[in-house]
PyMOL Python script that loads the backbone (N, CA, C, O; Angstrom):
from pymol import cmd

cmd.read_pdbstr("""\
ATOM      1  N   UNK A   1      -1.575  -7.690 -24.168  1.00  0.00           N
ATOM      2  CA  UNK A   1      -2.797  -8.083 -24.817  1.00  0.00           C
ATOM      3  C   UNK A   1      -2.631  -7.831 -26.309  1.00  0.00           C
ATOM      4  O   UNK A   1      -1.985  -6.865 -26.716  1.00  0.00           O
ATOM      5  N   UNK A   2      -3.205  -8.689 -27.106  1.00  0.00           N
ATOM      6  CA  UNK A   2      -2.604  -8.885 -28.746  1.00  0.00           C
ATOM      7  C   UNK A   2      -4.130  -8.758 -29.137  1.00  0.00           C
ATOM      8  O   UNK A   2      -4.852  -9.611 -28.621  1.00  0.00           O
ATOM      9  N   UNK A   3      -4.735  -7.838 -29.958  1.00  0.00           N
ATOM     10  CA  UNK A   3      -6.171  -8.091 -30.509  1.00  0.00           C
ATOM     11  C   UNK A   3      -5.316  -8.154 -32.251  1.00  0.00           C
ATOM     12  O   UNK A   3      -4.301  -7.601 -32.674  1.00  0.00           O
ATOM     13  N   UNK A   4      -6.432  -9.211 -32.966  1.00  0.00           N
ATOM     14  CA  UNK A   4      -6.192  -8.913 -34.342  1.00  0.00           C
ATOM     15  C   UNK A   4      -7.923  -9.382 -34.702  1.00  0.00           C
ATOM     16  O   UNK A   4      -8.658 -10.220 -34.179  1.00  0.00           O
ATOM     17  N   UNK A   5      -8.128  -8.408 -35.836  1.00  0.00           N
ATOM     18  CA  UNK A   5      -9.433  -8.593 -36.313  1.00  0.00           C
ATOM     19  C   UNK A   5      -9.566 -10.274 -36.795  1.00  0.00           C
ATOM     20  O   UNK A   5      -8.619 -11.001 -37.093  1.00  0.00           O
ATOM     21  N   UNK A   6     -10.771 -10.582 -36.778  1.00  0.00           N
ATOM     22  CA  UNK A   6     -11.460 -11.843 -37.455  1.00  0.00           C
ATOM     23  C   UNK A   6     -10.754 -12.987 -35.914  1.00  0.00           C
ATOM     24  O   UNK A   6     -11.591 -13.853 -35.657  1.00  0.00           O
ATOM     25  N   UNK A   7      -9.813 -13.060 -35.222  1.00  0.00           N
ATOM     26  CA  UNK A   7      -9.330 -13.611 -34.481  1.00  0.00           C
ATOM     27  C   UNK A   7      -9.434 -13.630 -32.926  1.00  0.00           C
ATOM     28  O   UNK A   7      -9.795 -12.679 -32.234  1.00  0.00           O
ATOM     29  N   UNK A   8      -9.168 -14.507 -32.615  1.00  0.00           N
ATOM     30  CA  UNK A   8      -9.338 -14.569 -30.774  1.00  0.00           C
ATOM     31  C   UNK A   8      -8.578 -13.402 -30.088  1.00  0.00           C
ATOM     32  O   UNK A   8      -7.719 -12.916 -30.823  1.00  0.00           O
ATOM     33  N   UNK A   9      -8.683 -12.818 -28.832  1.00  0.00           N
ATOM     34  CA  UNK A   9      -7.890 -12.257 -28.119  1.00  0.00           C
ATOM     35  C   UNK A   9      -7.303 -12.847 -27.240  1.00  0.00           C
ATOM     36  O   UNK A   9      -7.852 -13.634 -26.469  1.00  0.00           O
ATOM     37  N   UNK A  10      -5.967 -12.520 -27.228  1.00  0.00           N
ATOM     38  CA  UNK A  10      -4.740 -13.262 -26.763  1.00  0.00           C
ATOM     39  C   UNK A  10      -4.103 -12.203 -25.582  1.00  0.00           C
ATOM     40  O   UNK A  10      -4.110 -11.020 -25.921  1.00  0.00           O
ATOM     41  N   UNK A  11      -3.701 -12.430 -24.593  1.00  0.00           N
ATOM     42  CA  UNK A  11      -2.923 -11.811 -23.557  1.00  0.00           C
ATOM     43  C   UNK A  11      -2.127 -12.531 -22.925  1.00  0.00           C
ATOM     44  O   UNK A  11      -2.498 -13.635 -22.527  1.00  0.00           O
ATOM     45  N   UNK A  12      -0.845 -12.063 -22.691  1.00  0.00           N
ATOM     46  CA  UNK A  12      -0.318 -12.939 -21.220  1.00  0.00           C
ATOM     47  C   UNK A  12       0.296 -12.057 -20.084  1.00  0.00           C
ATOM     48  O   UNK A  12       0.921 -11.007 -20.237  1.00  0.00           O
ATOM     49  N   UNK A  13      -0.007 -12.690 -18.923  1.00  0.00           N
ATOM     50  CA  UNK A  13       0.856 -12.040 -17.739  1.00  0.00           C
ATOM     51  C   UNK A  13       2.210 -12.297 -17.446  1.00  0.00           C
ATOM     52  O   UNK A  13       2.654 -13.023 -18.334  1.00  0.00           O
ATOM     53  N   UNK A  14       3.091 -12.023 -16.579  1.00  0.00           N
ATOM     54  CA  UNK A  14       4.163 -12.219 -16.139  1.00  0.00           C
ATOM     55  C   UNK A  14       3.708 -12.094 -14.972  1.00  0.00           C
ATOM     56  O   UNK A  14       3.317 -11.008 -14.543  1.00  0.00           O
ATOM     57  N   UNK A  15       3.689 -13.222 -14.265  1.00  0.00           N
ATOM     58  CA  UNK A  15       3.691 -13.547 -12.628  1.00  0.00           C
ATOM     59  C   UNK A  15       4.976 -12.988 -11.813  1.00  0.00           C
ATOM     60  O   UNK A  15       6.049 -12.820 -12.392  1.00  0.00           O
ATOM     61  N   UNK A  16       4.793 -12.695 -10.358  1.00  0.00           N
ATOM     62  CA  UNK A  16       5.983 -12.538  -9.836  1.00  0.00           C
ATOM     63  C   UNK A  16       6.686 -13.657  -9.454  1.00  0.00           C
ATOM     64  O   UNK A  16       6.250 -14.770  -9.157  1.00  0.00           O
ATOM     65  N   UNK A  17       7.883 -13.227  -9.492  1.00  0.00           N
ATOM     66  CA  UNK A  17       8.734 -14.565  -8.636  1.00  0.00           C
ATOM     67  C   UNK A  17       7.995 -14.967  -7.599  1.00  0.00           C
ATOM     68  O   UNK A  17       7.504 -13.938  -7.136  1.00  0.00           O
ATOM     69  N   UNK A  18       7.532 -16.177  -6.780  1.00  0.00           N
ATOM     70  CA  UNK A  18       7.122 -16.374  -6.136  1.00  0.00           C
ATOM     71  C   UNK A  18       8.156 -16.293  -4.461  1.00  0.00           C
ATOM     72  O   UNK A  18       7.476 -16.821  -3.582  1.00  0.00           O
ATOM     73  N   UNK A  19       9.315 -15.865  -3.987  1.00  0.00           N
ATOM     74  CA  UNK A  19       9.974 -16.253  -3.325  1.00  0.00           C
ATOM     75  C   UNK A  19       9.841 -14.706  -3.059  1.00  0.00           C
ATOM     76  O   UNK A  19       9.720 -14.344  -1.889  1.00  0.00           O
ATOM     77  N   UNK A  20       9.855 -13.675  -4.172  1.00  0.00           N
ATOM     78  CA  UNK A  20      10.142 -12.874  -3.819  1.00  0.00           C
ATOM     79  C   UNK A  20       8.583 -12.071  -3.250  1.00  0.00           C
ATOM     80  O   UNK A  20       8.545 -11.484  -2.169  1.00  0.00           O
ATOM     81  N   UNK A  21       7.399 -12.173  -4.158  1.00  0.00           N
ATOM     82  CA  UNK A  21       6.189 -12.011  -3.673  1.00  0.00           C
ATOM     83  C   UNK A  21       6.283 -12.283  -1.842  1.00  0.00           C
ATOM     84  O   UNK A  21       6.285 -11.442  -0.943  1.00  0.00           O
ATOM     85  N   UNK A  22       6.345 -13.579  -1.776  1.00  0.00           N
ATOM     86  CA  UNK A  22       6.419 -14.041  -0.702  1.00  0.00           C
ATOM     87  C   UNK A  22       6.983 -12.810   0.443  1.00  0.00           C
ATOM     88  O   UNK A  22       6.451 -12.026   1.229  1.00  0.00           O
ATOM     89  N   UNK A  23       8.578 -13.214  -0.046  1.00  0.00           N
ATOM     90  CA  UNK A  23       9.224 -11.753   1.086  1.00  0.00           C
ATOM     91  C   UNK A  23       8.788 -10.024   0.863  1.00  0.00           C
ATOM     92  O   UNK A  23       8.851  -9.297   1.854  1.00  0.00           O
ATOM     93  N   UNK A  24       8.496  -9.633  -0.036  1.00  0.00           N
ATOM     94  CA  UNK A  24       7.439  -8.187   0.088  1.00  0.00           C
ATOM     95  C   UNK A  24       6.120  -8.634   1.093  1.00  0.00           C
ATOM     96  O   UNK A  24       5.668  -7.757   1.829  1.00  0.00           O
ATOM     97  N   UNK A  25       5.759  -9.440   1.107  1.00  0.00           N
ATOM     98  CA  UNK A  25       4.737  -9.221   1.574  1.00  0.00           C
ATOM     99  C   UNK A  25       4.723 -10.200   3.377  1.00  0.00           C
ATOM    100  O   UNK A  25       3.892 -10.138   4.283  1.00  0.00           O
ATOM    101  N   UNK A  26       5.550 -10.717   3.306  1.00  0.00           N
ATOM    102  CA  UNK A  26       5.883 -10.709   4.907  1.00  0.00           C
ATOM    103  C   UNK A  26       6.779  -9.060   5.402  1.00  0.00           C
ATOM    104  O   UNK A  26       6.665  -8.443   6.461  1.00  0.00           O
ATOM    105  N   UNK A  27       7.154  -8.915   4.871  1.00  0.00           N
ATOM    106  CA  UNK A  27       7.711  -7.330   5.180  1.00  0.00           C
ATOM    107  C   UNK A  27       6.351  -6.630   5.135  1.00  0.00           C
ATOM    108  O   UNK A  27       5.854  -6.371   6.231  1.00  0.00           O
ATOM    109  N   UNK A  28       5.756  -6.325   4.165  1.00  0.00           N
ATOM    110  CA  UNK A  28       4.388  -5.029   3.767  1.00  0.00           C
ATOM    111  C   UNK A  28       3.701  -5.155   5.184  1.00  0.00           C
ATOM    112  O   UNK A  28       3.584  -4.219   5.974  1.00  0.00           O
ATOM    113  N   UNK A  29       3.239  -6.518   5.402  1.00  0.00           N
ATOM    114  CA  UNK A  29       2.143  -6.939   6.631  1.00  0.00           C
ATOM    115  C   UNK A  29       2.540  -6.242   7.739  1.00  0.00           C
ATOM    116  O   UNK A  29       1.692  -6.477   8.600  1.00  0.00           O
ATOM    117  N   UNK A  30       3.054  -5.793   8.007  1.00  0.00           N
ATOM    118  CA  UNK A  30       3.779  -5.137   9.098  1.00  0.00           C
ATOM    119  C   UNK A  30       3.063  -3.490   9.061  1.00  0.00           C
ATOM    120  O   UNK A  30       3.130  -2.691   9.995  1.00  0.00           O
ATOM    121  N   UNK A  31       2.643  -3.341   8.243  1.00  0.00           N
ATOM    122  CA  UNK A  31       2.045  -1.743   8.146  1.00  0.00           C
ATOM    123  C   UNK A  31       0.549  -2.067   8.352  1.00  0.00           C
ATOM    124  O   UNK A  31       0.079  -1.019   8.794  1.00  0.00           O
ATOM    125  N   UNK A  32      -0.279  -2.832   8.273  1.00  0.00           N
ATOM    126  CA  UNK A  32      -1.031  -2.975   8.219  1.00  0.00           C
ATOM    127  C   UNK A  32      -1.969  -3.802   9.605  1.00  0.00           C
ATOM    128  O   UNK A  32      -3.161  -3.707   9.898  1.00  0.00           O
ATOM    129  N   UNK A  33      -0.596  -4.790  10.393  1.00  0.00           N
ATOM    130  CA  UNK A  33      -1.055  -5.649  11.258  1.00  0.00           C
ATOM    131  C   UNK A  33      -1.226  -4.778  12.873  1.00  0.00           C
ATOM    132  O   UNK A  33      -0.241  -4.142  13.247  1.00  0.00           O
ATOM    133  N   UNK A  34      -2.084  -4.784  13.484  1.00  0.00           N
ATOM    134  CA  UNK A  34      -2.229  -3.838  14.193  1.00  0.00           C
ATOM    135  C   UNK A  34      -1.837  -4.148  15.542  1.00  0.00           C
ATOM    136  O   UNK A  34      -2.102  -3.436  16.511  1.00  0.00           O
ATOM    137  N   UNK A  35      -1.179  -5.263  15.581  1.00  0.00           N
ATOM    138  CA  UNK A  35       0.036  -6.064  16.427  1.00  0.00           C
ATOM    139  C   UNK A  35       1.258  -5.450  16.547  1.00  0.00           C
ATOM    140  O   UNK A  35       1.919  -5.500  17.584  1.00  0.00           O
ATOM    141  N   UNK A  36       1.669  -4.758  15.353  1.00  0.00           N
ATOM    142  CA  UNK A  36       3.331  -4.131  14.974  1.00  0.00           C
ATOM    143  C   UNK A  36       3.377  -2.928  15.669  1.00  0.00           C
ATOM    144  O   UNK A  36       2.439  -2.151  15.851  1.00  0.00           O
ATOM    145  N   UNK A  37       4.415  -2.833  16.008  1.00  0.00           N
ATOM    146  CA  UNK A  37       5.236  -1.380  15.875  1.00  0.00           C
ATOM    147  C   UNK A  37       5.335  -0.188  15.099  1.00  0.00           C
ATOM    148  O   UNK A  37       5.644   0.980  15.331  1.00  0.00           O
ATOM    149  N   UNK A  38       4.970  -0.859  14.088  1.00  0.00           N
ATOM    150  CA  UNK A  38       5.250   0.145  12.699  1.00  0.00           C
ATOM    151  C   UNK A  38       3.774  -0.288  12.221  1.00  0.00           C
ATOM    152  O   UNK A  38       3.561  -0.384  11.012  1.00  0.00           O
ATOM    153  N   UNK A  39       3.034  -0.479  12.896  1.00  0.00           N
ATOM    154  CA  UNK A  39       1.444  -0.125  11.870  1.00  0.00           C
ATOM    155  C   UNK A  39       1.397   0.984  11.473  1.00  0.00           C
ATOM    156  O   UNK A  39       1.965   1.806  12.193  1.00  0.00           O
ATOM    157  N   UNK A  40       0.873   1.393  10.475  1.00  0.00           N
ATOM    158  CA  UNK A  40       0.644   2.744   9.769  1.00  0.00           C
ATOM    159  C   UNK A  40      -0.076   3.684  10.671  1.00  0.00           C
ATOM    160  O   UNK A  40       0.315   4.727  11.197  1.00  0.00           O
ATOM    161  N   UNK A  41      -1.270   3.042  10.729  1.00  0.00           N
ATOM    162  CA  UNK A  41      -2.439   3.968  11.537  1.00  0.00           C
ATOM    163  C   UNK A  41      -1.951   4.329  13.018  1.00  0.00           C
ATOM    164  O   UNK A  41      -2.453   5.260  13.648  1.00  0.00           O
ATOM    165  N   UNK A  42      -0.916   3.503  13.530  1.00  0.00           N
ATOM    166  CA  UNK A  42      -0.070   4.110  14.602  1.00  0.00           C
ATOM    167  C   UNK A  42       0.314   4.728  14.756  1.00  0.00           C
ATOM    168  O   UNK A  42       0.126   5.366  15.792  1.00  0.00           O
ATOM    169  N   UNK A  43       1.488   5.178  13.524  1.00  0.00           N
ATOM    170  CA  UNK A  43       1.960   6.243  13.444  1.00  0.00           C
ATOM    171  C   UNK A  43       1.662   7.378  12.848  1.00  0.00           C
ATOM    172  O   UNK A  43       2.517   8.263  12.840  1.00  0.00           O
ATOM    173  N   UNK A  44       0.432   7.584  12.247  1.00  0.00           N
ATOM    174  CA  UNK A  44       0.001   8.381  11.797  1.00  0.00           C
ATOM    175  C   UNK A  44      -0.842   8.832  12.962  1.00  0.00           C
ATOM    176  O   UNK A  44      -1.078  10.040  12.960  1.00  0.00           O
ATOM    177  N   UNK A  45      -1.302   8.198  13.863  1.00  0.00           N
ATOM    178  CA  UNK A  45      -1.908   8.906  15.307  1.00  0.00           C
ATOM    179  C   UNK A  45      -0.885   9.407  15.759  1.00  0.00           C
ATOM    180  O   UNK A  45      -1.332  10.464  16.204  1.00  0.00           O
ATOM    181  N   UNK A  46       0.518   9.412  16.034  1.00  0.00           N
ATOM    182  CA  UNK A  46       1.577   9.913  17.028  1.00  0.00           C
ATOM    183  C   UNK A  46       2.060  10.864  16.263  1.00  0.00           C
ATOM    184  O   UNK A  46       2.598  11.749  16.928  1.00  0.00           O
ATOM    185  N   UNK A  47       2.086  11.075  14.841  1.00  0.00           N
ATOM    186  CA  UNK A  47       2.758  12.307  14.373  1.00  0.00           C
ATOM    187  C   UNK A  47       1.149  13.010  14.464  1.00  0.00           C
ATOM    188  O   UNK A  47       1.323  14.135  14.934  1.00  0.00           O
ATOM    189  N   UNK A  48       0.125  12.860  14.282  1.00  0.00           N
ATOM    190  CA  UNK A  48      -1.190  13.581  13.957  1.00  0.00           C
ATOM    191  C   UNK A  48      -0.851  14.443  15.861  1.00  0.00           C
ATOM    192  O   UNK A  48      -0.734  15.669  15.851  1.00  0.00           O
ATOM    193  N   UNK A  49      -0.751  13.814  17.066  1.00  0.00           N
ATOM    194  CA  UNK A  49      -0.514  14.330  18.209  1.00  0.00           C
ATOM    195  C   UNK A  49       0.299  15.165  18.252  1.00  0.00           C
ATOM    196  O   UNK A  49      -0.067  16.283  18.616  1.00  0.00           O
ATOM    197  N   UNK A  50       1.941  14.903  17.839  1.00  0.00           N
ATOM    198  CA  UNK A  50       2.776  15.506  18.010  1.00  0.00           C
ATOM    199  C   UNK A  50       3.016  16.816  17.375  1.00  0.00           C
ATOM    200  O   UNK A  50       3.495  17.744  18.026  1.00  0.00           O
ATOM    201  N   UNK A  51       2.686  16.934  16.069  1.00  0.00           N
ATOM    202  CA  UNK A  51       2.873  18.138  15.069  1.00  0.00           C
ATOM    203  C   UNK A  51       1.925  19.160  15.511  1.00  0.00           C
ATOM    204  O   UNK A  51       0.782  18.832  15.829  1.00  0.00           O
ATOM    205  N   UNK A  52       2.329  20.403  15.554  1.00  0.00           N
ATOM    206  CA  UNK A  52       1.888  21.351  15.560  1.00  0.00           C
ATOM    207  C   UNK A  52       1.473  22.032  14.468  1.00  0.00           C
ATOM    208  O   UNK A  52       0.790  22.990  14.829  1.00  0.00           O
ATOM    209  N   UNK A  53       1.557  21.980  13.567  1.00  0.00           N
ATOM    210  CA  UNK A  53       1.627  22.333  12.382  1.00  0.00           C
ATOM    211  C   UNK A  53       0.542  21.910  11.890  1.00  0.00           C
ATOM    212  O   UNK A  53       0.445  20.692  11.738  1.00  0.00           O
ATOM    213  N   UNK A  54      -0.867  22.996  11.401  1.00  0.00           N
ATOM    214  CA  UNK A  54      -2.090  22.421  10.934  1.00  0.00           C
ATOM    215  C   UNK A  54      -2.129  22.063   9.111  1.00  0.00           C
ATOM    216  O   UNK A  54      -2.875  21.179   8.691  1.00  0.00           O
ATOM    217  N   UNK A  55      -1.401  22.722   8.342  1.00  0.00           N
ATOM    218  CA  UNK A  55      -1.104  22.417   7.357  1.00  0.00           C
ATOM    219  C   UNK A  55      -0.885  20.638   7.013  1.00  0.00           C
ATOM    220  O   UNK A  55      -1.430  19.935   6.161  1.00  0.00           O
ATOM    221  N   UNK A  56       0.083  20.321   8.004  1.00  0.00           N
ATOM    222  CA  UNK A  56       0.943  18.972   7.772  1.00  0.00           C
ATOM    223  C   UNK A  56      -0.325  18.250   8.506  1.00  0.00           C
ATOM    224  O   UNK A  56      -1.027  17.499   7.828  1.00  0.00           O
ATOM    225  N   UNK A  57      -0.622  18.466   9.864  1.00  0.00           N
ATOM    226  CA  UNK A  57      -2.267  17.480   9.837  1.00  0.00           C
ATOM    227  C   UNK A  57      -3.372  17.535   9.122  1.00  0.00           C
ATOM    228  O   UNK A  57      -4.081  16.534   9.017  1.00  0.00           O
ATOM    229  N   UNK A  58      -3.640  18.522   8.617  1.00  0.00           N
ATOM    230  CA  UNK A  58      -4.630  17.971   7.685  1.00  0.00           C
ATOM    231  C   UNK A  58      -3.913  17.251   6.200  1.00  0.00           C
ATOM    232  O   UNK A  58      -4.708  16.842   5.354  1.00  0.00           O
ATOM    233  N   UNK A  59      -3.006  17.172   6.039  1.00  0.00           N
ATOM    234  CA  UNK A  59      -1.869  16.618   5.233  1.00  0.00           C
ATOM    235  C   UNK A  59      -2.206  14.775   5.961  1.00  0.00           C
ATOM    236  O   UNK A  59      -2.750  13.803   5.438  1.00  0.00           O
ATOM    237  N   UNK A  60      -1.765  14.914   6.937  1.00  0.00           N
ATOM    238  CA  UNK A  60      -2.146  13.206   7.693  1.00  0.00           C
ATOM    239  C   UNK A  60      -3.692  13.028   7.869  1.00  0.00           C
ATOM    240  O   UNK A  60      -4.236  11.927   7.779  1.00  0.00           O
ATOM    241  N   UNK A  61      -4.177  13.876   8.055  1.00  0.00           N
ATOM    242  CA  UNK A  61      -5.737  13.226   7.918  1.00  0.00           C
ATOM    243  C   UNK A  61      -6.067  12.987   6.684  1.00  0.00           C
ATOM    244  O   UNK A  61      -7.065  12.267   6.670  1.00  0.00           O
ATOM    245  N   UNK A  62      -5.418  13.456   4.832  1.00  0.00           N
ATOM    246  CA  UNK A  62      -5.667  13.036   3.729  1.00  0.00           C
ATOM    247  C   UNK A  62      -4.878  11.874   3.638  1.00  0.00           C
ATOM    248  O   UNK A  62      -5.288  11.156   2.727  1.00  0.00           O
ATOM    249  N   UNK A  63      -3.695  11.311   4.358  1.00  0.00           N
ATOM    250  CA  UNK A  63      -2.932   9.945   4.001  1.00  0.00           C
ATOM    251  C   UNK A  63      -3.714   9.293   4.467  1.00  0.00           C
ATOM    252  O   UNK A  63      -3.898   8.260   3.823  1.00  0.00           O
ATOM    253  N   UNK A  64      -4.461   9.424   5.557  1.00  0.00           N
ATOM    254  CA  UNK A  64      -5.094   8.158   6.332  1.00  0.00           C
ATOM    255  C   UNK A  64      -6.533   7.950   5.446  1.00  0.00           C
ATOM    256  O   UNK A  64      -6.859   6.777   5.264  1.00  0.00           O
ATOM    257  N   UNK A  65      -7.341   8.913   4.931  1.00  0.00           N
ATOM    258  CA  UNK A  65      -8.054   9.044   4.516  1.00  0.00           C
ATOM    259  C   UNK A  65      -7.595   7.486   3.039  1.00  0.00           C
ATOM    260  O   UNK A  65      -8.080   6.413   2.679  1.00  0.00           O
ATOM    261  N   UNK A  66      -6.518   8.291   2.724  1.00  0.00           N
ATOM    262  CA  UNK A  66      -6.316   7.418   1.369  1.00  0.00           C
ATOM    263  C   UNK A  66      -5.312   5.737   1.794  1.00  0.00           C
ATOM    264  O   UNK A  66      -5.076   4.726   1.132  1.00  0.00           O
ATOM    265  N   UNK A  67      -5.048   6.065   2.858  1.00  0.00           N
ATOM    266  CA  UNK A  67      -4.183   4.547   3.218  1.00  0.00           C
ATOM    267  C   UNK A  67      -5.402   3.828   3.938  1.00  0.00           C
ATOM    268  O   UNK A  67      -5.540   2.676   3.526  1.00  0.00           O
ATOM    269  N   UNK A  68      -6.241   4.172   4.822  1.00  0.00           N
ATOM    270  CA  UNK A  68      -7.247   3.113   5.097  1.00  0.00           C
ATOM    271  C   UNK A  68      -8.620   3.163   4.547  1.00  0.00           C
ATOM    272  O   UNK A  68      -9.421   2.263   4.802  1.00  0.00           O
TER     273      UNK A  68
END
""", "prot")
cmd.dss("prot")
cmd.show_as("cartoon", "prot")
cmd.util.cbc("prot")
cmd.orient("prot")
């Protein structure tokens, strides 16, 4: 973003590659789709079960808190 007094304000973006946008985000969807294997909230239920450790779950109840 370029400000100069008496004058318009000017900015530009840089878009992503589009090919590559594309492939991050057929990969990302996968954490999120609740179809997958690797959904997030999946695995954050199976380690939240498995761990014994109350420190590290309430540690996963603040990721989930902040991931969903």
């Amino acid at each position: 973003m370029k400000y100069v007094e008496n004058e318009s304000i000017n900015f530009k973006i840089q878009e992503p590659d589009e090919d590559d946008l594309r492939s991050f985000l057929l990969t990302f969807r996968h954490f999120f789709s609740q179809d997958e294997p690797i959904f997030l909230s999946k695995i954050l239920n199976l380690c939240y079960q498995h761990i014994t450790d109350n420190f590290i779950k309430n540690e996963l109840i603040e990721i989930r808190k902040l991931w969903l």
